[in-house]
N, C-alpha and C positions, 0 to 999 in steps of 0.2 A: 074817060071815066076811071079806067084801072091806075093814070096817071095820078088823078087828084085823090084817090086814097091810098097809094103810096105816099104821097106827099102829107096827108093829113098824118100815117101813122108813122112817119119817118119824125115829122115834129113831135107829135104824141109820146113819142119813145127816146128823142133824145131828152125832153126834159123829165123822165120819168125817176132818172138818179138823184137830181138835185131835190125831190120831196119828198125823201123819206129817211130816216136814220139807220135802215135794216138795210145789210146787205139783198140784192136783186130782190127787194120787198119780202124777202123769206128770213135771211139769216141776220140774227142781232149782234151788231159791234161791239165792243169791248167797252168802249167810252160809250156816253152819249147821244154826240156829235159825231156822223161819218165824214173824215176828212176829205180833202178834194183830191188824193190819191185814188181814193175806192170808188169814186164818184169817176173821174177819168175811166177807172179798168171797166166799170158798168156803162159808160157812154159807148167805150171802142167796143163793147160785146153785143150791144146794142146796136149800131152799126151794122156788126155784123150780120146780127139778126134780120134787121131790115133789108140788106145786101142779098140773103138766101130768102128772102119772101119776095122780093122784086124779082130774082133772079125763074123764083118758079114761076109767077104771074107773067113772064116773060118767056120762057119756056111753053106755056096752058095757052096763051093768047097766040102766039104767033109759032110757036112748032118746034123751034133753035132759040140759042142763044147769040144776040151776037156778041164778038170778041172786041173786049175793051183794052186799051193801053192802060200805062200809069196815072198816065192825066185826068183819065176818068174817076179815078179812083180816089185821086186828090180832092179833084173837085167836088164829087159828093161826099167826102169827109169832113170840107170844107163848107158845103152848106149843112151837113150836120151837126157840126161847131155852130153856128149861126142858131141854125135853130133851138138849139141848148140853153142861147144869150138869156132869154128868159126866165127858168130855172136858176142858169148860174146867178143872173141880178137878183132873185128869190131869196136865195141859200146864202150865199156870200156877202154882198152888199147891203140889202132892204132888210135881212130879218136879225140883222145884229140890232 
């Protein structure tokens, strides 16, 4: 259970840059349009977000942490990319 709403809010949250024009839903850009610079630095902090909420639901559930390599690290940044595809096809691609 603790797996599949990590999973739901890992999705949740990596598409959450590509809907908006304000910086982290708070601060307003200078343009516009928030380029896909600012969009990237809100995906990777998001990320990280998700990374220290997993990390504590993992901690509360089971007692310890356990210790991950690189690969780990890759690989859930790389299905965090994934699940962004939606968003970025939103923002970039469909709403021109």
């Amino acid at each position: 259970m603790t797996q599949t709403i990590i999973l739901i809010l890992a999705f949740v949250a990596a598409n959450l840059p590509w809907f908006s024009n304000k910086l982290f839903y708070a601060v307003p850009v200078k343009s516009n349009a928030k380029n896909l610079g600012w969009c990237l630095l809100e995906l990777i902090s998001l990320y990280l977000l998700v990374m220290a909420i997993s990390f504590y639901a993992e901690h509360a559930t089971f007692g310890q942490i356990s210790a991950q390599g690189w690969e780990f690290y890759s690989v859930t940044f790389s299905l965090f990319l994934v699940f962004a595809f939606p968003g970025f096809i939103y923002k970039v691609l469909w709403n021109k």
